[in-house]
N, CA, C and O atoms as a CHARMM CRD file, in Angstrom:
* protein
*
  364
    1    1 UNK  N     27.26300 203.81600  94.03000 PROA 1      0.00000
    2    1 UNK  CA    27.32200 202.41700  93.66900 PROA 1      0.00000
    3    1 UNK  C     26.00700 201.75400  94.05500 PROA 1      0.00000
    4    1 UNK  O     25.14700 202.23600  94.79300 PROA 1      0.00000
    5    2 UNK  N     25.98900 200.80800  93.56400 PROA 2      0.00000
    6    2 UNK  CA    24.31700 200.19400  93.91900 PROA 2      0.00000
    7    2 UNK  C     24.98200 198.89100  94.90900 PROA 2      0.00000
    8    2 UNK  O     26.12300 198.44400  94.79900 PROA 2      0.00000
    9    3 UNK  N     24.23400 198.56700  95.60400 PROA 3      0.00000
   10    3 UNK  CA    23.72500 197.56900  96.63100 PROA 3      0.00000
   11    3 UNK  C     22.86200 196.94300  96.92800 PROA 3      0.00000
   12    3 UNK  O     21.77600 197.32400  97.36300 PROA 3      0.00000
   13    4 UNK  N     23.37100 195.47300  96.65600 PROA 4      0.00000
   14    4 UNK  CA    21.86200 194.60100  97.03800 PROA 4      0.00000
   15    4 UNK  C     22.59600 193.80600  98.63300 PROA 4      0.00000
   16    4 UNK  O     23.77000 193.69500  98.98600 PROA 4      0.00000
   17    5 UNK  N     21.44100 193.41900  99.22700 PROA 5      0.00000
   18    5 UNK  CA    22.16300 192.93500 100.50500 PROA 5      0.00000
   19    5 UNK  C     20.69100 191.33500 100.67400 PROA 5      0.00000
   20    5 UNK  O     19.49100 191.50800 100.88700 PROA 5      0.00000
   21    6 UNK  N     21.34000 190.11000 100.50000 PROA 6      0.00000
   22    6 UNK  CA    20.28400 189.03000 100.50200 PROA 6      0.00000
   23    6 UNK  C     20.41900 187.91600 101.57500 PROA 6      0.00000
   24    6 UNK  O     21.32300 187.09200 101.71400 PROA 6      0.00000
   25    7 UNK  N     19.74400 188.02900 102.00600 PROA 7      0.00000
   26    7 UNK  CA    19.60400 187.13400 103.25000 PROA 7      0.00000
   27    7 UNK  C     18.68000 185.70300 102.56800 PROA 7      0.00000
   28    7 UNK  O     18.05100 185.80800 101.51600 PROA 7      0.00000
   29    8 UNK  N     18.75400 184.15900 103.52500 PROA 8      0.00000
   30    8 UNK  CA    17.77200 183.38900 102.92100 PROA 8      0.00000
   31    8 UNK  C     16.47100 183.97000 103.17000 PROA 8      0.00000
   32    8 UNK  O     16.10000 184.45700 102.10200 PROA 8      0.00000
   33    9 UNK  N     15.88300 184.09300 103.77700 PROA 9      0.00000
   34    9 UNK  CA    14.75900 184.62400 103.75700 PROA 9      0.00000
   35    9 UNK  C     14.10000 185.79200 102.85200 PROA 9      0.00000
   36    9 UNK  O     12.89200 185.61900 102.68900 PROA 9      0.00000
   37   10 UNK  N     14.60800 186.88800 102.26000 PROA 10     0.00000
   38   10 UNK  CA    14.47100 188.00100 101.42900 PROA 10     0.00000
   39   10 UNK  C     15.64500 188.94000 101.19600 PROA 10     0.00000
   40   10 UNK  O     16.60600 189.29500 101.87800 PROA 10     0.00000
   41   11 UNK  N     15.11300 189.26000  99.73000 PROA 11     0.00000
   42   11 UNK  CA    16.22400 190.76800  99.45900 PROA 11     0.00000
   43   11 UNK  C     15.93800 191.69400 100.37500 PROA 11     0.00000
   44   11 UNK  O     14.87100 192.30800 100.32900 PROA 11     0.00000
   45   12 UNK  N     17.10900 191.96800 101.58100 PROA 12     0.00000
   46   12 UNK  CA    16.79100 192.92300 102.45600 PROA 12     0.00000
   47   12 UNK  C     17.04800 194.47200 102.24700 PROA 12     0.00000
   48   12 UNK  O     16.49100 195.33500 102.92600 PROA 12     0.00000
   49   13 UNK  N     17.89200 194.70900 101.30300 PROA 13     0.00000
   50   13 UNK  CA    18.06700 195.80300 100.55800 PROA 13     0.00000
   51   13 UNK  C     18.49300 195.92500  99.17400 PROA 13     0.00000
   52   13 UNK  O     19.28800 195.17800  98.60300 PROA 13     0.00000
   53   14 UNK  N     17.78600 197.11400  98.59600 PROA 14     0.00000
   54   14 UNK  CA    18.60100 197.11000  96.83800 PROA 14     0.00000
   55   14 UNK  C     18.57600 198.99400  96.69900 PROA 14     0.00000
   56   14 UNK  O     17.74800 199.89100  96.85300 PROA 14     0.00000
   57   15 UNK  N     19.40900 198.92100  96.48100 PROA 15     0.00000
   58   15 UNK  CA    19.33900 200.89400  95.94600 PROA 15     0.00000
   59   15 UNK  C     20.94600 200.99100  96.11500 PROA 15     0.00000
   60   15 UNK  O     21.81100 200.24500  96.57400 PROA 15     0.00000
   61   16 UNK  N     20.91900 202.61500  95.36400 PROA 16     0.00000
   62   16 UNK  CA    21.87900 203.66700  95.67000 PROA 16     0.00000
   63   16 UNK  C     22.28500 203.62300  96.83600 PROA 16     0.00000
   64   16 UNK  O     21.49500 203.69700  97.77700 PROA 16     0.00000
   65   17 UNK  N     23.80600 203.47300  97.02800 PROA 17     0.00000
   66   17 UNK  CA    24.83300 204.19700  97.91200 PROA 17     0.00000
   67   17 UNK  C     25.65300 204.69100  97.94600 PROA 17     0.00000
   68   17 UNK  O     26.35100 204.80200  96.93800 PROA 17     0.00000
   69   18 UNK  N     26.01200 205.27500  99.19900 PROA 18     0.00000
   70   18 UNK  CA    27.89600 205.95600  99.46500 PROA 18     0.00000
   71   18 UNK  C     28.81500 205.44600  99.78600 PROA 18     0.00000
   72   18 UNK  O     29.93500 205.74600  99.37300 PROA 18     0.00000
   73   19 UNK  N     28.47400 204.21300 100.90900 PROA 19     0.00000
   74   19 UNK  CA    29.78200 203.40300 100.94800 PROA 19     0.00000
   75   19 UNK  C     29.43000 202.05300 102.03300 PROA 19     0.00000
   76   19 UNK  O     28.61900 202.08800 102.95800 PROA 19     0.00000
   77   20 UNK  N     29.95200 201.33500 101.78300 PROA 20     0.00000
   78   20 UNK  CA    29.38700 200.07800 102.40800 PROA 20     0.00000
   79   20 UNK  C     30.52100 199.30200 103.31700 PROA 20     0.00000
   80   20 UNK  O     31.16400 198.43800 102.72100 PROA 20     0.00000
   81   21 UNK  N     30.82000 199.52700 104.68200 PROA 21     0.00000
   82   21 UNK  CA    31.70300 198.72400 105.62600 PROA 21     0.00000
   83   21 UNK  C     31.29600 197.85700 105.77200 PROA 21     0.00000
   84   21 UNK  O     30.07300 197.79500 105.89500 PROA 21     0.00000
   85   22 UNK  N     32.16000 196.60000 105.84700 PROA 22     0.00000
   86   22 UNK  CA    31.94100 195.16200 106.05300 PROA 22     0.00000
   87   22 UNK  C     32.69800 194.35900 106.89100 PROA 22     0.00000
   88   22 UNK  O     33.91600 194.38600 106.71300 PROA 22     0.00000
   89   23 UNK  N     32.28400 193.70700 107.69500 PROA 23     0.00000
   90   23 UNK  CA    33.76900 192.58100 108.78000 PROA 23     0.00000
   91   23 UNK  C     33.44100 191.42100 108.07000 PROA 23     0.00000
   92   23 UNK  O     32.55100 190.59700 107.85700 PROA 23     0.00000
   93   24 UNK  N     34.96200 191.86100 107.71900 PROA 24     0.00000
   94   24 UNK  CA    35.84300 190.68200 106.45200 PROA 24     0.00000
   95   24 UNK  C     36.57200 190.06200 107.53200 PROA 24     0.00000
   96   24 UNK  O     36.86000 190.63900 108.58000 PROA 24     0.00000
   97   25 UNK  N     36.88000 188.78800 107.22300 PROA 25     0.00000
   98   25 UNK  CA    37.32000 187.28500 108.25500 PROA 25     0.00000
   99   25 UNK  C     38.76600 188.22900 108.44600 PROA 25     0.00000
  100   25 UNK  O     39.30000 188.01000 109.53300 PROA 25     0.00000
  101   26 UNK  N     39.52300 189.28300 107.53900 PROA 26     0.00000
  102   26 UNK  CA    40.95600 190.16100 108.01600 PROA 26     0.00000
  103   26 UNK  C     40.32100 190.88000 108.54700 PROA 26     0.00000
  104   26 UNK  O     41.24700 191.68500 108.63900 PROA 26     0.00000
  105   27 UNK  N     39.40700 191.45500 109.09600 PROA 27     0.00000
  106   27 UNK  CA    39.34500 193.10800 109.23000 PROA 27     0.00000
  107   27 UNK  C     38.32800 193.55200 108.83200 PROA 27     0.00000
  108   27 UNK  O     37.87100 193.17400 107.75300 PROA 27     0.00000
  109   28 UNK  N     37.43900 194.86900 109.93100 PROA 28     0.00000
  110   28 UNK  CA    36.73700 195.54100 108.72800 PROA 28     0.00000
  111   28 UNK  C     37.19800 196.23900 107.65400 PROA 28     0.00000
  112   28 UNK  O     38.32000 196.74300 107.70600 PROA 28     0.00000
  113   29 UNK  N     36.43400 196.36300 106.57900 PROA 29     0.00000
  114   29 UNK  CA    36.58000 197.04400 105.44600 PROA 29     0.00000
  115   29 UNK  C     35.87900 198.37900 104.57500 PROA 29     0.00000
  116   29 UNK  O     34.82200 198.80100 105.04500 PROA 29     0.00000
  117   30 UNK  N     36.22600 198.82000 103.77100 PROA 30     0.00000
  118   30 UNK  CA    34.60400 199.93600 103.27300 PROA 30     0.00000
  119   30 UNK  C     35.38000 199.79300 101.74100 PROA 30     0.00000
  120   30 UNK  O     36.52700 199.42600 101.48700 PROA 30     0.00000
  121   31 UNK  N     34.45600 200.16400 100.98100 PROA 31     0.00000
  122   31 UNK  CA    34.03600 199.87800  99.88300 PROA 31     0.00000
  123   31 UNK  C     33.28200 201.45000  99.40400 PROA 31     0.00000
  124   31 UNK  O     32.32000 202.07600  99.84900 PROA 31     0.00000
  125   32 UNK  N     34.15200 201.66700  98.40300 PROA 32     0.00000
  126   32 UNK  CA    33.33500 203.39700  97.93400 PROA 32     0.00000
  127   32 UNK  C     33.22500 203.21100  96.45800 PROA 32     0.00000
  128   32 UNK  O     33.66600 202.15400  96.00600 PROA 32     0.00000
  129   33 UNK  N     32.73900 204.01900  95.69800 PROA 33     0.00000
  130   33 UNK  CA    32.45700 203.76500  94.17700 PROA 33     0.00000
  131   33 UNK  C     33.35100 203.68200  93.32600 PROA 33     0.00000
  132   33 UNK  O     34.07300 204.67800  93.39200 PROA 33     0.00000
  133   34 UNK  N     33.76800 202.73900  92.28800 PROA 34     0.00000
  134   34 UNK  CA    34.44900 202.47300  91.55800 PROA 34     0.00000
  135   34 UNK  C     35.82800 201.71600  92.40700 PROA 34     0.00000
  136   34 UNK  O     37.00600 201.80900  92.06400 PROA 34     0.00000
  137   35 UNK  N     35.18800 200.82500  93.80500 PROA 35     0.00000
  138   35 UNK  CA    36.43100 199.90700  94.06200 PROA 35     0.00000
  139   35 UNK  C     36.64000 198.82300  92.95600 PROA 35     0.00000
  140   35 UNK  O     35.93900 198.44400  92.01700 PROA 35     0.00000
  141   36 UNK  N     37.72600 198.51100  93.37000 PROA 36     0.00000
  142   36 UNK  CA    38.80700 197.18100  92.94100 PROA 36     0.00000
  143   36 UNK  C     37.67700 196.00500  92.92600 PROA 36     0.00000
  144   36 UNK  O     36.87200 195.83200  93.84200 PROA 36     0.00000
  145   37 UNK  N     37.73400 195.39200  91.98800 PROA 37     0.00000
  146   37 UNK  CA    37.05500 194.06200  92.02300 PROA 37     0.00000
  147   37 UNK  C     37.21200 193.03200  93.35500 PROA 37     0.00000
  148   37 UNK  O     38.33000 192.61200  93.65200 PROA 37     0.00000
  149   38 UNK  N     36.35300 192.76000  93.91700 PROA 38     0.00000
  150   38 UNK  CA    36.75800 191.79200  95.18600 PROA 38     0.00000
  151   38 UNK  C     35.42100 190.62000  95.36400 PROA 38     0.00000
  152   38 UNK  O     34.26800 190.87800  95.01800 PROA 38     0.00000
  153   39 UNK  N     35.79900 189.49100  95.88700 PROA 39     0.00000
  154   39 UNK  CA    35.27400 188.28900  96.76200 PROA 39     0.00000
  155   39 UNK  C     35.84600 188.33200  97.88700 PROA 39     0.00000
  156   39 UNK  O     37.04500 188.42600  98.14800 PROA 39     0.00000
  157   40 UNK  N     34.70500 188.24000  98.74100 PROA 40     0.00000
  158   40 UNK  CA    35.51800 188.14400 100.08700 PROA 40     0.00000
  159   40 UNK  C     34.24200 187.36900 101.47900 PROA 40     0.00000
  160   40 UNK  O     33.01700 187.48300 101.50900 PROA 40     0.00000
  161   41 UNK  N     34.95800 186.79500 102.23400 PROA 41     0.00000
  162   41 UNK  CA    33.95600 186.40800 102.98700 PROA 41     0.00000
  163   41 UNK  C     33.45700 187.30000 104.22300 PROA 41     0.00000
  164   41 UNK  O     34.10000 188.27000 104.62200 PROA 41     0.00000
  165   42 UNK  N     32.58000 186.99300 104.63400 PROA 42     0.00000
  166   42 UNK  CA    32.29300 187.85700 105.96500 PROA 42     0.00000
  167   42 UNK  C     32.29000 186.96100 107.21300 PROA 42     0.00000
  168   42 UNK  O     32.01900 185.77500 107.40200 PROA 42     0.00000
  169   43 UNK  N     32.64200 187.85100 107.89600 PROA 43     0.00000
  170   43 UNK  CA    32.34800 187.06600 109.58800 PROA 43     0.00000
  171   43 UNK  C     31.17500 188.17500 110.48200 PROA 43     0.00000
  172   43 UNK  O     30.65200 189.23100 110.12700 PROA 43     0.00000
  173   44 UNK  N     31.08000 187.44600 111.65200 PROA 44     0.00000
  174   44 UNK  CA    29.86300 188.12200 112.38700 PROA 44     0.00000
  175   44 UNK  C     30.47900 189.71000 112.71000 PROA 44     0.00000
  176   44 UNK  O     31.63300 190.02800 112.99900 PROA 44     0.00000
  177   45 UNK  N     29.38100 190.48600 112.56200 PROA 45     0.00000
  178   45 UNK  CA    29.59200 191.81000 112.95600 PROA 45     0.00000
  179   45 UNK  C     28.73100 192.27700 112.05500 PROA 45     0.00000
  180   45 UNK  O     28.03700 191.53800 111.35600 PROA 45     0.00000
  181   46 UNK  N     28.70500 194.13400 111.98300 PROA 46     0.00000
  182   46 UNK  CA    27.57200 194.65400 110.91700 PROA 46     0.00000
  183   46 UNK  C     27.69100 195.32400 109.67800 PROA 46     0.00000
  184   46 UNK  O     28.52100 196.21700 109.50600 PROA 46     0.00000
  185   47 UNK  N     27.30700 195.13600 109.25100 PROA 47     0.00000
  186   47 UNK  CA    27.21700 195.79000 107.53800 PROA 47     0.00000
  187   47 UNK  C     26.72100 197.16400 107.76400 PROA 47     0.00000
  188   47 UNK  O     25.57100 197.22100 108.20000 PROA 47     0.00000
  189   48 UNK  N     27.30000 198.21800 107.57600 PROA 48     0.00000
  190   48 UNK  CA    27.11800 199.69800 107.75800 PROA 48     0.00000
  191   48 UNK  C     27.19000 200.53700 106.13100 PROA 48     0.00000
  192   48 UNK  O     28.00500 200.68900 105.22100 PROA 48     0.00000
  193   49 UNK  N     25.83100 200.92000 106.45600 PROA 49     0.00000
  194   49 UNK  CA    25.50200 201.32200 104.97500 PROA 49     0.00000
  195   49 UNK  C     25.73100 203.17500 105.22500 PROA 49     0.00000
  196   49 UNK  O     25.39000 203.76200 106.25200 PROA 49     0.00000
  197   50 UNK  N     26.26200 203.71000 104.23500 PROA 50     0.00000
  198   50 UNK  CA    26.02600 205.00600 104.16100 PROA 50     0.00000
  199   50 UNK  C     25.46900 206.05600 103.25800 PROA 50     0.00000
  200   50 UNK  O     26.29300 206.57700 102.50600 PROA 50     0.00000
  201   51 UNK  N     24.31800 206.44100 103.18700 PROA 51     0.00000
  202   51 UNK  CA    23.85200 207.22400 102.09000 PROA 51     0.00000
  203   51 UNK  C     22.13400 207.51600 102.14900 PROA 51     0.00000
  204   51 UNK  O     21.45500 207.64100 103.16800 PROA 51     0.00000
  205   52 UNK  N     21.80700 207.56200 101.12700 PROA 52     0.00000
  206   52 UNK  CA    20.32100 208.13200 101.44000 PROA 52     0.00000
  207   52 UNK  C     19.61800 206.67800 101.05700 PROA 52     0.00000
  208   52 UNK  O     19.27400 206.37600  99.91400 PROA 52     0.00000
  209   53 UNK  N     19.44500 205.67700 102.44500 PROA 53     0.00000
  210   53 UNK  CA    19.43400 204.11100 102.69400 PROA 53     0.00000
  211   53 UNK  C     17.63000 204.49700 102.72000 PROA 53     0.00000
  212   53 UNK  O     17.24500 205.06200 103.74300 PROA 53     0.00000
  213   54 UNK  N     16.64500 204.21900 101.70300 PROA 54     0.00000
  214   54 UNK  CA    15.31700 203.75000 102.16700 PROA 54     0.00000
  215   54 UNK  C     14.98100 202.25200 101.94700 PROA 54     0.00000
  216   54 UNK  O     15.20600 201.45900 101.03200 PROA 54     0.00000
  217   55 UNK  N     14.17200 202.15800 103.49400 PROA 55     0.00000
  218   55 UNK  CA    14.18000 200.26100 103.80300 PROA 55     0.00000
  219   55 UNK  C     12.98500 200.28400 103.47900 PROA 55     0.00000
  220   55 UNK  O     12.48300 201.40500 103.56500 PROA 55     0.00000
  221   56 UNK  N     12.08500 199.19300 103.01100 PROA 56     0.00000
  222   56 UNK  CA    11.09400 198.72800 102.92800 PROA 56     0.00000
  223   56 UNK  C     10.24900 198.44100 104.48200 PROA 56     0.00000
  224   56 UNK  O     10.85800 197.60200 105.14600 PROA 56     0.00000
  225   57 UNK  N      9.46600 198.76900 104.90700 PROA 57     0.00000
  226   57 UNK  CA     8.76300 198.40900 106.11900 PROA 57     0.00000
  227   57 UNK  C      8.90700 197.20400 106.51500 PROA 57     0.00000
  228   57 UNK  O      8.95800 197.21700 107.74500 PROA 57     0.00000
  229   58 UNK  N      9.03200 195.79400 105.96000 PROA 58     0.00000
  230   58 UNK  CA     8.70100 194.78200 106.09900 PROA 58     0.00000
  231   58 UNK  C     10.42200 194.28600 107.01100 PROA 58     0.00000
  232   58 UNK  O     10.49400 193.52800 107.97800 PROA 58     0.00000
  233   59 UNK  N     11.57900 194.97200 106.33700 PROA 59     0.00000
  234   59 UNK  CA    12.80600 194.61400 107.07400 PROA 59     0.00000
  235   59 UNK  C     13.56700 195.64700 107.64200 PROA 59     0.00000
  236   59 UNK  O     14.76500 195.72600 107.91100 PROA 59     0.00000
  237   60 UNK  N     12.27900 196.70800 107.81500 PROA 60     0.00000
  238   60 UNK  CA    13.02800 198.01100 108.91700 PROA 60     0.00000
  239   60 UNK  C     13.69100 197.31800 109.94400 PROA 60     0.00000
  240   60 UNK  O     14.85900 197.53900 110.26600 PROA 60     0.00000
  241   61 UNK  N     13.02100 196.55500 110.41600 PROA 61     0.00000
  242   61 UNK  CA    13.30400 196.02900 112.12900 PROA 61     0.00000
  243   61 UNK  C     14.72800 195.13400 112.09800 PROA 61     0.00000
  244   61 UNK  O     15.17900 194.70500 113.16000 PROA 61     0.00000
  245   62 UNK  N     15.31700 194.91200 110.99700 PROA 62     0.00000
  246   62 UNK  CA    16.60200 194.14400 111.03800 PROA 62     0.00000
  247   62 UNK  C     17.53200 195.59500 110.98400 PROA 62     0.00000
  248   62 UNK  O     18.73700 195.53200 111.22700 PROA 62     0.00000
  249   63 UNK  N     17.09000 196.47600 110.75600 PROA 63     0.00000
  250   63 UNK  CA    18.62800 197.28400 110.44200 PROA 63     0.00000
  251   63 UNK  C     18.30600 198.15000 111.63600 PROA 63     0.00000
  252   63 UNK  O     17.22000 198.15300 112.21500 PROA 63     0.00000
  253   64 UNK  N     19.37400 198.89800 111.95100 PROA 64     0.00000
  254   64 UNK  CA    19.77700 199.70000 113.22200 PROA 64     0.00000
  255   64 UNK  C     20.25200 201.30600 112.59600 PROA 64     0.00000
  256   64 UNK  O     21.27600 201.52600 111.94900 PROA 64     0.00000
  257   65 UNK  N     19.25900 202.26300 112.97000 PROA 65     0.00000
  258   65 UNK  CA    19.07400 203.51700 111.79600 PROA 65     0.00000
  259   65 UNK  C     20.12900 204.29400 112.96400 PROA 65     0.00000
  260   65 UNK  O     19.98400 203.99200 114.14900 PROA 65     0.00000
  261   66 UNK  N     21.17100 205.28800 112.56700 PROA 66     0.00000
  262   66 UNK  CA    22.18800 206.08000 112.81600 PROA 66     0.00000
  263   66 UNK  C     22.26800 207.31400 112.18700 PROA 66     0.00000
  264   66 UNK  O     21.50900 207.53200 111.24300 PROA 66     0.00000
  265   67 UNK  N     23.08700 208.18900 112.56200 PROA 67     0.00000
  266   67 UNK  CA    22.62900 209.83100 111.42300 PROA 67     0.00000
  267   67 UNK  C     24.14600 209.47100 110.61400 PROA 67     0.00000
  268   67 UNK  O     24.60400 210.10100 109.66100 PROA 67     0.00000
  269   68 UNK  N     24.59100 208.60900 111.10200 PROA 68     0.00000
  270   68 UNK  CA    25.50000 208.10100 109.73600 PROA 68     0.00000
  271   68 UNK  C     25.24600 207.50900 108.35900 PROA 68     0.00000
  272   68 UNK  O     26.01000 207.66300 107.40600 PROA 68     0.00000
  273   69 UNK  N     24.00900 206.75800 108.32900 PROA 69     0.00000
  274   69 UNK  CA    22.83000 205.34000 107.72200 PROA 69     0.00000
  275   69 UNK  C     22.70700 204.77900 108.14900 PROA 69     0.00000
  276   69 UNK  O     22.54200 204.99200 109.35000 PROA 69     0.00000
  277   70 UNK  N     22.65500 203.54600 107.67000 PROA 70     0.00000
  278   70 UNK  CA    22.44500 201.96500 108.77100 PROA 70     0.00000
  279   70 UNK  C     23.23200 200.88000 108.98600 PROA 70     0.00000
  280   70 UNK  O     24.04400 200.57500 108.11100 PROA 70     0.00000
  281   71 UNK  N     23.16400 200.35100 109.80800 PROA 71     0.00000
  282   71 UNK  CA    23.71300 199.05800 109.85800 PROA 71     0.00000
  283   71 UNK  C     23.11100 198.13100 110.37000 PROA 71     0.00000
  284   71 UNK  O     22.23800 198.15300 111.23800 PROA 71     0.00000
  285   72 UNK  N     23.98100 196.54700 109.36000 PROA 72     0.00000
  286   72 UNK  CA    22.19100 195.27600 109.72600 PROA 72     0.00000
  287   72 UNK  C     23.62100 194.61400 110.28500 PROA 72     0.00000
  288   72 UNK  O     24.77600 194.67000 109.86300 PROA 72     0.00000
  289   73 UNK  N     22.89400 193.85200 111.63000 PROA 73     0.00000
  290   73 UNK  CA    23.65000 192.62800 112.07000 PROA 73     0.00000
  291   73 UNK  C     24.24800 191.32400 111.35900 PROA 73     0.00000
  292   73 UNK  O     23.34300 190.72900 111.94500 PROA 73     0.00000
  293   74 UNK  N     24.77700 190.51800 110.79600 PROA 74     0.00000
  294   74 UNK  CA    24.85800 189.41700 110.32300 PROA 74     0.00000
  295   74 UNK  C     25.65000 188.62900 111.24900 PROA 74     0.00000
  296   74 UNK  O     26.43100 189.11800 112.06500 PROA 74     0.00000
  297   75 UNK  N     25.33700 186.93300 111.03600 PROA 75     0.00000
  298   75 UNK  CA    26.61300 186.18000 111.73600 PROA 75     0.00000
  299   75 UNK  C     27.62100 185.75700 110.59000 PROA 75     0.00000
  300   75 UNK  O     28.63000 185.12400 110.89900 PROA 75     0.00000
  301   76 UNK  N     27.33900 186.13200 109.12600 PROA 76     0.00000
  302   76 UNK  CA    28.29600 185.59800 108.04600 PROA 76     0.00000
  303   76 UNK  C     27.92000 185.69500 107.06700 PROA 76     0.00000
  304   76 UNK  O     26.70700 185.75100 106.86400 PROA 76     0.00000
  305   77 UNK  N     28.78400 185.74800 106.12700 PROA 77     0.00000
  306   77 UNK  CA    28.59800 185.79800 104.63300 PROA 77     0.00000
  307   77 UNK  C     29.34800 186.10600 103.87500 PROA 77     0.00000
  308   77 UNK  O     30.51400 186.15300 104.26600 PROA 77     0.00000
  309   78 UNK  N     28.97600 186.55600 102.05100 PROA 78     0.00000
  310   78 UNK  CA    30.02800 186.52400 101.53400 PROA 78     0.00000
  311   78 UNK  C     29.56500 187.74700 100.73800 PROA 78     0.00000
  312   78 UNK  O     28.57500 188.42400 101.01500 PROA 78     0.00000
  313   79 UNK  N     30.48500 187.96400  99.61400 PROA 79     0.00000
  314   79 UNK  CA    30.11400 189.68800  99.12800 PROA 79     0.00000
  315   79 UNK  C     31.06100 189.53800  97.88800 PROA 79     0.00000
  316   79 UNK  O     32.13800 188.94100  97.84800 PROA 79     0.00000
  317   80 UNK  N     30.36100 190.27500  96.79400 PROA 80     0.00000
  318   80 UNK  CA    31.13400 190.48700  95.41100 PROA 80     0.00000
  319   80 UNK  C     30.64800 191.57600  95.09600 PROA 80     0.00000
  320   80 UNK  O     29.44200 191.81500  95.02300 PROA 80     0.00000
  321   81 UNK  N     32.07300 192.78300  94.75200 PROA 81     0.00000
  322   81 UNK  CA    31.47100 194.07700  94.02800 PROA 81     0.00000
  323   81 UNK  C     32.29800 193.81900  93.10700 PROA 81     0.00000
  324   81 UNK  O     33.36700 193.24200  93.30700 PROA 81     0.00000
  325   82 UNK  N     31.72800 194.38200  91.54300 PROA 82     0.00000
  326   82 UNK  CA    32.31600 194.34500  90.58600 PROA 82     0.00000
  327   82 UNK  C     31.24900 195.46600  89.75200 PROA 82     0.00000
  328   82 UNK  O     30.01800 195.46600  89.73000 PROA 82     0.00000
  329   83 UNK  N     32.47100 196.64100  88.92100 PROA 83     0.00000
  330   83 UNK  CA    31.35300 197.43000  88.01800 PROA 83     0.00000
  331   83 UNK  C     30.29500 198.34300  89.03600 PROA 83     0.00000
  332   83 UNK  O     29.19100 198.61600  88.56600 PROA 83     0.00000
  333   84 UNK  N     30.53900 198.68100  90.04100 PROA 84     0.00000
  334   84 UNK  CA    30.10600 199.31900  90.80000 PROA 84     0.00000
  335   84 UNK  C     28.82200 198.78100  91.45600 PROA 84     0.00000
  336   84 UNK  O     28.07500 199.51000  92.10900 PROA 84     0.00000
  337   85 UNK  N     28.61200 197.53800  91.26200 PROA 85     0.00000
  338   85 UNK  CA    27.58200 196.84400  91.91400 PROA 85     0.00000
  339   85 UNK  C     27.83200 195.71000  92.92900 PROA 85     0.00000
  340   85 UNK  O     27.97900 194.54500  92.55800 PROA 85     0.00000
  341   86 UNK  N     27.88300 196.16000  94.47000 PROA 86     0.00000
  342   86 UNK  CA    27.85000 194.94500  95.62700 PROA 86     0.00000
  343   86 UNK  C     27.00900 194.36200  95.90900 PROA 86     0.00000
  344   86 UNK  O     25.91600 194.91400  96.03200 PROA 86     0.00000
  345   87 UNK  N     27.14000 193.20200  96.09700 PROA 87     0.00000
  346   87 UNK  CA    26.08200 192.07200  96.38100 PROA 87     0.00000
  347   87 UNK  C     26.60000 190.78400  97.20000 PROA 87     0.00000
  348   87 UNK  O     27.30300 189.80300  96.95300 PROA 87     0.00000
  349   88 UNK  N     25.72700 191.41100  98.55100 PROA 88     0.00000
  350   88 UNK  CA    25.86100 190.64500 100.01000 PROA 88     0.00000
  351   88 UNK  C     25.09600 189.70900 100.29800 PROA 88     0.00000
  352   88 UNK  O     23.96400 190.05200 100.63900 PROA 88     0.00000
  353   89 UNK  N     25.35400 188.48200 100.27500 PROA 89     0.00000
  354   89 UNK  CA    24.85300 187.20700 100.72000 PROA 89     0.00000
  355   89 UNK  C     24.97900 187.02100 101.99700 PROA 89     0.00000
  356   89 UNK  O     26.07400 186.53800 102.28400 PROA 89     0.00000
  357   90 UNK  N     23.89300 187.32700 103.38300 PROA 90     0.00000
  358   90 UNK  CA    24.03300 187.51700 104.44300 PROA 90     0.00000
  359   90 UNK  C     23.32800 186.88100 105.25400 PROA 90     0.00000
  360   90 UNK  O     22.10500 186.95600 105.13600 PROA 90     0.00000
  361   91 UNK  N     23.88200 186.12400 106.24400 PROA 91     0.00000
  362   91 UNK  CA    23.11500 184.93000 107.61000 PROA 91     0.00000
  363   91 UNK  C     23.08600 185.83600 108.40900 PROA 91     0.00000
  364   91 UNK  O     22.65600 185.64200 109.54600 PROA 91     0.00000
């Protein structure tokens, strides 16, 4: 599935992935290819990316690298996947 992840400041990520966990205001969540259409908001905690994640140099330093992929901190936001494309609006 593809993934964009946008903060105000810059698109902090866009590419190919495997699966994308999120803390949703219920619960964390994950998200794998060809989910269910969803809106949903986020609360503070991290966005955990899984797959072959390459960052741009400029916003290495926001994400936290694991031999799982990555995960970026946020305090909130919101998220729409639809058609196999998520897209994270992230404080």
């Amino acid at each position: 599935m593809y993934l964009e992840i946008v903060s105000p400041e810059a698109t902090l990520f866009s590419g190919e992935v495997t699966s994308v966990t999120v803390p949703g205001v219920n619960g964390e969540f994950e998200m794998l290819t060809n989910h269910a259409p969803i809106v949903s908001i986020l609360k503070e905690g991290h966005v955990k990316v899984a797959g072959d994640v390459q960052l741009e140099e400029e916003v290495e330093a926001k994400f936290t690298k694991s031999d799982k992929g990555v995960w970026l901190a946020i305090n909130s936001g919101t998220l729409e996947m639809k058609d196999n494309k998520l897209i994270i609006l992230a404080d």
